[in-house]
C-alpha positions as CSV (number, residue, x, y, z in Angstrom):
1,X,2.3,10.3,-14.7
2,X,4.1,9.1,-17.9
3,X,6.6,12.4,-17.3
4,X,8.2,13.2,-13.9
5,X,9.2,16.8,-14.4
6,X,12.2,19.0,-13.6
7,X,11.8,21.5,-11.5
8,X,14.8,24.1,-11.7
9,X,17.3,25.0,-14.3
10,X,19.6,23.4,-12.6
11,X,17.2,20.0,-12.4
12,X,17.1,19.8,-15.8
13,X,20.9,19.8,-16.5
14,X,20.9,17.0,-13.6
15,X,18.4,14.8,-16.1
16,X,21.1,13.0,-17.5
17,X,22.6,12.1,-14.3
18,X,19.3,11.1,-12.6
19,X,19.0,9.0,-15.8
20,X,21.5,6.7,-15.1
21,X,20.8,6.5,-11.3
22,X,17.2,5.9,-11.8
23,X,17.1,2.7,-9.5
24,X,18.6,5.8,-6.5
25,X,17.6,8.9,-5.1
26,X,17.7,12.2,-6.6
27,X,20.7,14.4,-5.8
28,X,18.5,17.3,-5.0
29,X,14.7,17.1,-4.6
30,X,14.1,19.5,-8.0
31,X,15.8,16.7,-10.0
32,X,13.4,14.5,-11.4
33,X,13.9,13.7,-15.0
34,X,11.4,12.6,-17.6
35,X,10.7,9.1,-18.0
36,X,7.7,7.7,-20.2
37,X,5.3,4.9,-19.1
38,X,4.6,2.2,-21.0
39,X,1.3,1.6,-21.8
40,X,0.4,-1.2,-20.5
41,X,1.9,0.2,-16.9
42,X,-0.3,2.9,-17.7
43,X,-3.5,0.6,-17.9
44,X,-2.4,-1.6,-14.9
45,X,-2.0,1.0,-12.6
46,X,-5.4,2.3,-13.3
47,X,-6.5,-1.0,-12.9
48,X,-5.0,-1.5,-9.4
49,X,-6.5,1.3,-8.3
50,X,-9.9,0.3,-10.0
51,X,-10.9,3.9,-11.6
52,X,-14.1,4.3,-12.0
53,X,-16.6,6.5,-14.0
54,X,-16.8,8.3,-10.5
55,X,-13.2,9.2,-10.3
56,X,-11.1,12.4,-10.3
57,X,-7.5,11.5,-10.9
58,X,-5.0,13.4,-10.6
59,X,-1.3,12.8,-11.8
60,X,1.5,14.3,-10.8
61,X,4.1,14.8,-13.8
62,X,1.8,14.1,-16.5
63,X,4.0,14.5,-19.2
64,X,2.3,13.7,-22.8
65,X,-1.1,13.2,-20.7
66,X,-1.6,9.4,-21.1
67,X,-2.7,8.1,-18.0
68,X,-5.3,11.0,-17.5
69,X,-6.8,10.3,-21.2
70,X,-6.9,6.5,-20.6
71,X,-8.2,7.3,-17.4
72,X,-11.0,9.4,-19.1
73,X,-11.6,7.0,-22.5
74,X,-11.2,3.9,-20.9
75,X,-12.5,4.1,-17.6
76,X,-14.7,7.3,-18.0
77,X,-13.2,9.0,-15.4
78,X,-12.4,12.6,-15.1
79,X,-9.3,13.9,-14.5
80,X,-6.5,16.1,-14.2
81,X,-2.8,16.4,-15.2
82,X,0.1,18.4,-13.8
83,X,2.9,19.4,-15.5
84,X,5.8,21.4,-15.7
85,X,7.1,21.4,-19.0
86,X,4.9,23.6,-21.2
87,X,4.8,21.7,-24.5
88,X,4.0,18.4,-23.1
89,X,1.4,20.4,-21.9
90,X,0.2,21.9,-25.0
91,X,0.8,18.0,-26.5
92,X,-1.4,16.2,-23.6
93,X,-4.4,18.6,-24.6
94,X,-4.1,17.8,-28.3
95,X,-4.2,14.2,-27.6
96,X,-7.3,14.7,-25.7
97,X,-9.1,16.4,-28.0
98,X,-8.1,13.8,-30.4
99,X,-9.3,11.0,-27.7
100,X,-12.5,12.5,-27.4
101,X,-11.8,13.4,-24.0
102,X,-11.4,16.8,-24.1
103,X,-14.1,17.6,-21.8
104,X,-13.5,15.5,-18.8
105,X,-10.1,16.7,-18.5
106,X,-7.5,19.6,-17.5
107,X,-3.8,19.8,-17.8
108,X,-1.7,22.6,-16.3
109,X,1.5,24.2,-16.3
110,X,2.5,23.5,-12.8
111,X,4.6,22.7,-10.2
112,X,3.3,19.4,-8.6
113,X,3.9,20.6,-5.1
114,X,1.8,23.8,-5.9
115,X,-1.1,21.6,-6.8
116,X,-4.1,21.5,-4.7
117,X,-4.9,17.5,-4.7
118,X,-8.1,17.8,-2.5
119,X,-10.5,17.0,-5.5
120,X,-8.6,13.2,-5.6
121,X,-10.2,10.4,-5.3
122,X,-7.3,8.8,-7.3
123,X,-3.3,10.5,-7.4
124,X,-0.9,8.3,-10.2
125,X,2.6,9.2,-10.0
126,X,6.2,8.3,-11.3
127,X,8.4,10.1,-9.2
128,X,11.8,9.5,-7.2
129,X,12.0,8.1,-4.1
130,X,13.0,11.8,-2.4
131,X,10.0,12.8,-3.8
132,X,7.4,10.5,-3.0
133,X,8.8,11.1,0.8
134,X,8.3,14.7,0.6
135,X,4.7,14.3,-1.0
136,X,3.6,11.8,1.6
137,X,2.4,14.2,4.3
138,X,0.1,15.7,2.2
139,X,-1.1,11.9,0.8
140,X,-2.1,11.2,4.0
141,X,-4.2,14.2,4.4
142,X,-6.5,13.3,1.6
143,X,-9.8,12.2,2.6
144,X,-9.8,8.3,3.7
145,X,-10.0,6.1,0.9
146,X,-8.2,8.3,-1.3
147,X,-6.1,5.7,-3.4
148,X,-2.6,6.5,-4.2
149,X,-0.9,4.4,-7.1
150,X,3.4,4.9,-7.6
151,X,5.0,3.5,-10.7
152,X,7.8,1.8,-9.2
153,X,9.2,3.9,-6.2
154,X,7.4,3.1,-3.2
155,X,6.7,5.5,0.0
156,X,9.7,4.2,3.1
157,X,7.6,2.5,6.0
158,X,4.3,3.3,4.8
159,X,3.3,-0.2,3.2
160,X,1.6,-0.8,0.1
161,X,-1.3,-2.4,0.0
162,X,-0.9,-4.3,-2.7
163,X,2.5,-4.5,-5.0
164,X,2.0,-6.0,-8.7
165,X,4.6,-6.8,-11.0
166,X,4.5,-6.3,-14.8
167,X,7.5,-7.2,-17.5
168,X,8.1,-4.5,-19.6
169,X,10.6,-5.6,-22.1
170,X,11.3,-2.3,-23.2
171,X,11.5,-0.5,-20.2
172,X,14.4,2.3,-20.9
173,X,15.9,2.6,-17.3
174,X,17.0,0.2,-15.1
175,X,18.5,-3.7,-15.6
176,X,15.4,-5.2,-14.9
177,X,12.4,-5.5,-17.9
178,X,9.7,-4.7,-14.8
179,X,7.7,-2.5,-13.3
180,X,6.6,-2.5,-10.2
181,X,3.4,-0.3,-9.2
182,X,2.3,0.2,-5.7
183,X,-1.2,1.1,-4.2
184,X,-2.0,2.3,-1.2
185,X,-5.4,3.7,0.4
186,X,-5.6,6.7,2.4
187,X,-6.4,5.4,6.0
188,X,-8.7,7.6,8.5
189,X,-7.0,9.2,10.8
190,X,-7.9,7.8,14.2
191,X,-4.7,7.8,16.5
192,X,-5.4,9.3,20.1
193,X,-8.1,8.9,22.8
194,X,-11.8,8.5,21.8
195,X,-14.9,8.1,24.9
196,X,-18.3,6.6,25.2
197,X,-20.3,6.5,28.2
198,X,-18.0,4.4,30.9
199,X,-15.6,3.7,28.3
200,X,-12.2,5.1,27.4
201,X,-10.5,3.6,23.8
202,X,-6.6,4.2,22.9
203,X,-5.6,4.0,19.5
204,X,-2.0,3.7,18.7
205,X,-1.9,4.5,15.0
206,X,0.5,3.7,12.5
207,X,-0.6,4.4,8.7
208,X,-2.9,1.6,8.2
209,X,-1.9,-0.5,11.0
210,X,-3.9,0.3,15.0
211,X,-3.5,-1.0,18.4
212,X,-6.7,-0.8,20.5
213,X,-7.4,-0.9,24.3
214,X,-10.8,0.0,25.7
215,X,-11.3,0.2,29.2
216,X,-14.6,-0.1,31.0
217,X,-15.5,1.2,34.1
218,X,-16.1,-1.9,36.9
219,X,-13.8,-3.7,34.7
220,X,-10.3,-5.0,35.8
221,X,-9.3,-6.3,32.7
222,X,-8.8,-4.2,29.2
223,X,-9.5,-5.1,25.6
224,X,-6.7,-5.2,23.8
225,X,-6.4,-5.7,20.2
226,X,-5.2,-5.0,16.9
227,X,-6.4,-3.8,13.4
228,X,-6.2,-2.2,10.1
229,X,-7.7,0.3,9.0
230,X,-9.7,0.5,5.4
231,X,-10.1,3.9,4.3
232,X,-13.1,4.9,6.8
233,X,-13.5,0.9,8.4
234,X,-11.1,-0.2,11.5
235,X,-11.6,-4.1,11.2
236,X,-9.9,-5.6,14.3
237,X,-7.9,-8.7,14.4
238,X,-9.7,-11.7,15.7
239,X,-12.9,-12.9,16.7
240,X,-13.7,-10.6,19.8
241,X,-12.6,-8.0,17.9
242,X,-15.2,-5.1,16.6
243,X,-15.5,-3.2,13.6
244,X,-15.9,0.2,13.6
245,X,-16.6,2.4,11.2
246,X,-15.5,6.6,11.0
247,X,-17.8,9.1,11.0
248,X,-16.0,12.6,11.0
249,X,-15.2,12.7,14.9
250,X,-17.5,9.6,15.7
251,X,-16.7,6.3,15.7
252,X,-19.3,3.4,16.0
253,X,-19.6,-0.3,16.4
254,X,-20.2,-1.6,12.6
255,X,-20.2,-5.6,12.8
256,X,-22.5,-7.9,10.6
257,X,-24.1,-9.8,13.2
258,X,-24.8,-6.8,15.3
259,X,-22.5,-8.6,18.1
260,X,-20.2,-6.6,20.3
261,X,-17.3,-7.5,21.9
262,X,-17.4,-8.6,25.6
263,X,-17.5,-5.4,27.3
264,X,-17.7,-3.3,24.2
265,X,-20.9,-0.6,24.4
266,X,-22.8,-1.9,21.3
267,X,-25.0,1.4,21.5
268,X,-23.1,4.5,22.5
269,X,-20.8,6.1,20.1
270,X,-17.4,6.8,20.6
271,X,-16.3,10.4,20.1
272,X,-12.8,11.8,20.0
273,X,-11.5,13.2,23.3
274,X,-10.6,17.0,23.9
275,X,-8.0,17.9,25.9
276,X,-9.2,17.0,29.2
277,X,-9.4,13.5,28.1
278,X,-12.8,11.4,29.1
């Protein structure tokens, strides 16, 4: 993640120029120049996104390896690094034999858009805005929970979760000594029409953000209500709201005092509608 890599020929004689508009988009998505990270970014965003000994991260322009080694020595993590450029690539493996580390991580000579992230539980990046765009789909395909950390560029109307701010006085781009890193978790995806016995629930889903109504046979009057959703959790919004947790194509009523919602089935599962509908 400390190296965002050019893709083309052509992207690397656009480095200089992306250089010096690093705070805009890249004038072609293969142009995506090589920018370190300092260390203590490094550390923060692995931090944010609270890497564990359980982890597979995977970074996406890994450049001299640094944030998969630190990820690996400091956190015990395992990892893996993508990179384009082949000496940073033979570098990254030399540091990682020197960290000890050698072991519990891979580096590769590779395009990042060729590289299969399903094994992620954690993807770092430093990439251009244009780029981060064009990577999202496949973000959000990741299994829920997935976290998803982006040294300063963020992802257009998917939100952050959380946004922390840390000076860097000797940042090399850009008039301001920060760095901001963003963190998102990959939400479940539950947008369309799920059914229980004598109930019907809508979800209107939009990244991590739902709208809710369940309707009840006999009953005149919907629930309505709205949520986030937490990886595999949907926590509604207020007290009548449920909580419901994802279970493949299931969804069921997950609250801590074993309450339901008026005219919520506490017992019957919801599952996700074909396309007849309930």
């Amino acid at each position: 993640m400390s190296r965002i890599a050019a893709r083309s020929a052509a992207g690397r004689r656009g480095i200089a120029a992306a250089l010096c508009l690093a705070i805009g988009i890249a004038s072609a998505q293969d142009e995506v120049p090589f920018i370190t990270t300092p260390d203590r970014v490094t550390l923060a965003m692995l931090e944010l996104a609270r890497v564990g000994p359980a982890d597979h991260v995977i970074d996406l322009g890994s450049g001299d390896g640094r944030i998969v080694i630190t990820a690996a020595k400091r956190f015990g993590a395992r990892g893996l690094g993508v990179e384009i450029v082949p000496e940073l690539v033979r570098k990254s493996r030399a540091l990682a034999r020197a960290a000890g580390v050698a072991e519990r991580v891979e580096f590769r000579e590779q395009d990042l858009f060729a590289t299969d992230l399903g094994r992620a539980s954690v993807v770092t990046m430093y990439l251009l805005p244009a780029v981060n765009l064009q990577l999202r789909p496949r973000l959000l395909a990741l299994a829920p929970g997935t976290r998803v950390v982006s040294h300063d560029w963020d992802m257009g109307d998917w939100l952050p979760e959380r946004t922390l701010t840390v000076d860097v006085p000797d940042k090399a781009v850009g008039r301001e000594k920060v760095s901001r890193i963003h963190l998102w978790v990959v939400p479940a995806a539950v947008h369309g029409t799920w059914c229980a016995e004598g109930h019907r629930l809508e979800i209107v889903q939009r990244f991590q953000a739902f709208s809710a109504t369940l309707s009840a046979q006999g009953s005149p009057v919907p629930l309505v209500f709205d949520g986030r959703i937490e990886g595999t959790t949907l926590r509604g919004l207020g007290a009548q709201a449920p909580e419901l947790a994802v279970e493949g194509e299931v969804l069921r009523t997950r609250r801590g005092d074993g309450a339901a919602a008026p005219g919520w089935p506490a017992e019957a599962p919801f599952r996700r509608a074909d396309g007849r509908g309930c």
